[in-house]
C-alpha positions as CSV (number, residue, x, y, z in Angstrom):
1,X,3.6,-17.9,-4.6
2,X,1.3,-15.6,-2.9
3,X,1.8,-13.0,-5.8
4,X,1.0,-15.7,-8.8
5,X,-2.6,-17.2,-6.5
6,X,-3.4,-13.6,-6.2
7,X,-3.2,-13.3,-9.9
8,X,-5.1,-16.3,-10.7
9,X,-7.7,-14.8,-8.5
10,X,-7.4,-16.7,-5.2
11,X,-6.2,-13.8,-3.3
12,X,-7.9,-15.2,-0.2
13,X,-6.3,-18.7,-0.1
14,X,-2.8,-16.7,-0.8
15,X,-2.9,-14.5,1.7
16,X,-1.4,-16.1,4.3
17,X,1.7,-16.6,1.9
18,X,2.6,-13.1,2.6
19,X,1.6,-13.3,6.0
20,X,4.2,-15.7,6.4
21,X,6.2,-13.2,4.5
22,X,5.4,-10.7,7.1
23,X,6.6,-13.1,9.5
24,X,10.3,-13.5,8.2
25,X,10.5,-10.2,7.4
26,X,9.5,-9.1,10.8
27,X,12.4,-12.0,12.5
28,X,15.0,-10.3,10.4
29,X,14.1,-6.8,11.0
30,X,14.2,-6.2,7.5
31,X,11.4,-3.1,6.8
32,X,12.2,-3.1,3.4
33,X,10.7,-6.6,3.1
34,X,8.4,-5.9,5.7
35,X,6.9,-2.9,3.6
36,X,6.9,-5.1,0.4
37,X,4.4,-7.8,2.0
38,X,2.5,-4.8,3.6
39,X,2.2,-3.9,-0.2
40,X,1.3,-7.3,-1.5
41,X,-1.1,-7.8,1.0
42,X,-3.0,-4.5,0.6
43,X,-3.1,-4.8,-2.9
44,X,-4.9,-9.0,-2.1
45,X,-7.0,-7.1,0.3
46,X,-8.4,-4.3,-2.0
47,X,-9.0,-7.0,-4.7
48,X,-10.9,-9.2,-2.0
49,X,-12.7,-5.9,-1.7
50,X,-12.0,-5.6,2.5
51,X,-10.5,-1.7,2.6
52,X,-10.5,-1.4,6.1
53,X,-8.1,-4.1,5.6
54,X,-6.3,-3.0,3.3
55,X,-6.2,0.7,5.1
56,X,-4.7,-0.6,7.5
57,X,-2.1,-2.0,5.6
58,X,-1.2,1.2,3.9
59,X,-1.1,2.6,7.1
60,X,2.2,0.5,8.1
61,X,3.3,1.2,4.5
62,X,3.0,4.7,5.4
63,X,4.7,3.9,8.4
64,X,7.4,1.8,7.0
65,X,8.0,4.7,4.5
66,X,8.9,7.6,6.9
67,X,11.2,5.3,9.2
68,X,12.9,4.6,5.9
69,X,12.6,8.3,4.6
70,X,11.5,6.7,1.3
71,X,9.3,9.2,-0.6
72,X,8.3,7.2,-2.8
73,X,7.1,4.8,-1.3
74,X,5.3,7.5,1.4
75,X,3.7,8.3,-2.0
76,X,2.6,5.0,-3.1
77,X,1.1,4.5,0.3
78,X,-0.8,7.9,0.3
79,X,-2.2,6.8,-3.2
80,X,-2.9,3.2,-1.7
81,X,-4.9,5.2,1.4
82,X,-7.0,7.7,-1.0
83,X,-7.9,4.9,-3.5
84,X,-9.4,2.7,-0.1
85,X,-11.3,5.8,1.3
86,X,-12.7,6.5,-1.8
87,X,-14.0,2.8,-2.5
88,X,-15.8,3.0,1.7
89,X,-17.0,6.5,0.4
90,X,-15.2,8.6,2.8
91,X,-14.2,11.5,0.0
92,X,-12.9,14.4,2.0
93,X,-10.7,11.7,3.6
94,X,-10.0,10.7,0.2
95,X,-9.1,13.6,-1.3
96,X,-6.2,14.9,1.6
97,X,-4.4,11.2,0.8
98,X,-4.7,12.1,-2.8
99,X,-2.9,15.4,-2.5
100,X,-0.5,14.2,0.2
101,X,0.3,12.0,-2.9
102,X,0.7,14.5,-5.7
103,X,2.7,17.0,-2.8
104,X,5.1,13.9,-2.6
105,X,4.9,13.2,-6.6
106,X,5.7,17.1,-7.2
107,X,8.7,17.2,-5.1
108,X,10.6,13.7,-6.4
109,X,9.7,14.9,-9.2
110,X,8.3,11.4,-10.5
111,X,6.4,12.4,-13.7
112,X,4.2,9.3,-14.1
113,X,2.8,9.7,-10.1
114,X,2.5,13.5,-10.7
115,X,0.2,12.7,-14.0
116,X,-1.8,9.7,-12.0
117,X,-2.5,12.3,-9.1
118,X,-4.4,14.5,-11.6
């Protein structure tokens, strides 16, 4: 639900569908879904344009990523992190997410990251 009414551009009204999301996942202990409404509710947060929301959302998906040693999704998080401190103007901040990224994307080796990160 919360995916389809941030589609249909009303991410705000939705977001507390992955927040209850959140919520289950959380109860069950489950960081896969955990990390996946993280993800769904950075990505409602960016489009609401609030990216110290949304950085702070990356940040557990960062999180999330190392406790599961999941790479990739390490990666999308890094990429999630540089996009948001680019849009608040902080480059230099920026910039180190964006190569943490490509580092990650290099060593999978996932060829469409690696070609994003340039």
């Amino acid at each position: 639900v919360g995916e389809c009414g941030g589609l249909l551009g009303m991410a705000k009204s939705y977001l507390h569908f992955h927040d209850h999301h959140l919520s289950v996942a959380q109860e069950l202990d489950n960081v896969p879904l955990q990390t996946k409404a993280y993800f769904n509710m950075a990505t409602l947060s960016q489009q609401l344009q609030d990216y110290s929301e949304a950085l702070k959302y990356y940040q557990e998906i960062l999180t999330s990523g190392v406790k599961m040693r999941d790479r990739s999704v390490e990666m999308r998080a890094y990429a999630g992190l540089g996009a948001c401190s680019r849009q608040v103007g902080e480059l230099t901040t920026a910039l180190n997410y964006y190569q943490q990224y490509l580092s990650i994307a290099l060593k999978l080796p996932d060829n469409t990251a690696i070609s994003k990160a340039y």
